[in-house]
C-alpha positions, 0 to 999 in steps of 0.5 A: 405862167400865162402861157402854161395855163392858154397851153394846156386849155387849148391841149384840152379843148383842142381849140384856143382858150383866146383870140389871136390879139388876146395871144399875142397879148401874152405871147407876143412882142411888147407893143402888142401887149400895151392895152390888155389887162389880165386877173388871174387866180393862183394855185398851188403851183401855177394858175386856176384861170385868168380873165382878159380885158382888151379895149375894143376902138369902140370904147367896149371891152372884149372879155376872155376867160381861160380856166386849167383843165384841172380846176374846171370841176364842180369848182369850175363854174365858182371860179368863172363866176369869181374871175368874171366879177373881179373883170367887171369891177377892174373894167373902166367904169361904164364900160359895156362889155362882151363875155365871150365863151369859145366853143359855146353850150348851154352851161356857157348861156346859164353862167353868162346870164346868172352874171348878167350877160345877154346872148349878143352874137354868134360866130360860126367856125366852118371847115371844108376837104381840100383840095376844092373840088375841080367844078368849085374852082371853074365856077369860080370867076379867075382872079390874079392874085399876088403875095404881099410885100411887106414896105409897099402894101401896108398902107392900102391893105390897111385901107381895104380892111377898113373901109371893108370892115367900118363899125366891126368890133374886132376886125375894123380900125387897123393900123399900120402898126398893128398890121406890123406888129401882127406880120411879126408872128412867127406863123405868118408865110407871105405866100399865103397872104394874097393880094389882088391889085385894082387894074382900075385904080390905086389900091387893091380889089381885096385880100386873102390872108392865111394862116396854118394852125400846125399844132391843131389835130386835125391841121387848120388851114384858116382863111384869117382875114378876107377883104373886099373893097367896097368899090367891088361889092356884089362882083364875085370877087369874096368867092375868088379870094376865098377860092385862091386863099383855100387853094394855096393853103393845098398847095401847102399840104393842108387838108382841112380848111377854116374860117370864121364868119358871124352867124347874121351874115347870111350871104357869107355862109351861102358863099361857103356852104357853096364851097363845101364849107359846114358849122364845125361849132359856135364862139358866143359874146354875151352883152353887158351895159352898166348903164342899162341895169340902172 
């Protein structure tokens, strides 16, 4: 019934109701599903919605909501608010929380704050044409890049993403077996999961991993995780992984590029707008703190 209901949100919305670990919660092997927790409303037949409580390495606590197409009504706000509340007191106690609204408006501010939640923090979805145009790519500093091998590069490349991504609520903290567990998705093509090897040193410079969401309209070809080690900040290295992850997602027919990036990270969306990167829309987290309302 789960999957139904995330189905026909995303055919509706033309966009995933969850983030990939909250999917792959549902839908994916096992191991992936041990830490998440869902309360769901019943309907005659199925399911009105369901609210997603995932643990961040933080101690915080992600919460999604995905609602049926059908009962997003007068009744709709109702039963948001009532999914919501039931998270909240099923939450650990004392556990600050993140209410995320996918593809956010003003409905979305009203209801977060009538429940208490603050507006937190804005992720930008930005799309570019591809192919790139010839003088973004020759203005861009060459990069030998190689696909990642699965039983050698797990290890380093979980070291870069930390070290890359240290204190970041979703995208820090990996392991080596939720890397696995996370290679193990059907969508996944090592051809667009590149790697640049430090000549320097153990390790890589970064990566650019890819992805392609087929079943979008139009087809997504998204840069899903990009890393640059710290070590080789402020060398242009981020525009070359960009540059290389776009252009092997050309090469395999895509049309329509994608990434996400928080609005604060003002150097990043100045590297994509220089690439033809614009705001396609706004994912928002909204912030709750028990301990802050006395």
């Amino acid at each position: 019934m789960l999957s139904r209901l995330l189905s026909s949100a995303a055919a509706a919305d033309d966009h995933p109701p969850l983030p990939e670990p909250q999917l792959l919660a549902v839908n994916g092997p096992r191991e992936a599903r041990v830490e998440e927790h869902a309360v769901l409303a019943r309907a005659v037949g199925g399911l009105a919605g369901a609210a997603f409580l995932s643990p961040l390495h933080d101690g915080s606590i992600a919460l999604h909501l995905a609602i049926d197409p059908t009962a997003r009504g007068g009744g709709g706000r109702a039963l948001a608010s009532a999914l919501v509340g039931r998270a909240v007191s099923e939450a650990p106690p004392g556990a600050p929380m993140h209410l995320w609204a996918m593809q956010a408006g003003p409905a979305d501010d009203d209801l977060a704050r009538a429940l208490g939640f603050a507006p937190e923090r804005d992720v930008l979805q930005m799309r570019v044409p591809l192919p790139l145009a010839a003088d973004i790519v020759e203005a861009t500093r060459p990069l030998v890049t190689r696909p990642f091998e699965p039983g050698r590069d797990e290890q380093a490349w979980v070291h870069t993403n930390n070290r890359a991504f240290a204190g970041h609520p979703e995208q820090g903290g990996w392991s080596v077996e939720q890397l696995r567990v996370r290679m193990a998705a059907g969508w996944v093509e090592l051809d667009g999961f590149l790697v640049a090897d430090d000549p320097e040193g153990a390790g890589f410079i970064g990566s650019c991993w890819t992805k392609i969401h087929r079943d979008r309209t139009p087809v997504l070809g998204e840069i899903y995780v990009i890393a640059v080690d710290p070590r080789h900040h402020g060398q242009g290295w981020g525009r070359s992984l960009t540059v290389a992850g776009l252009q092997s997602l050309a090469r395999r027919g895509v049309t329509v590029g994608m990434l996400y990036t928080d609005a604060t990270n003002e150097s990043a969306i100045a590297l994509y707008r220089s690439l033809g990167f614009t705001v396609d829309h706004v994912d928002r987290s909204y912030w709750h703190d028990p301990s802050e309302t006395g």
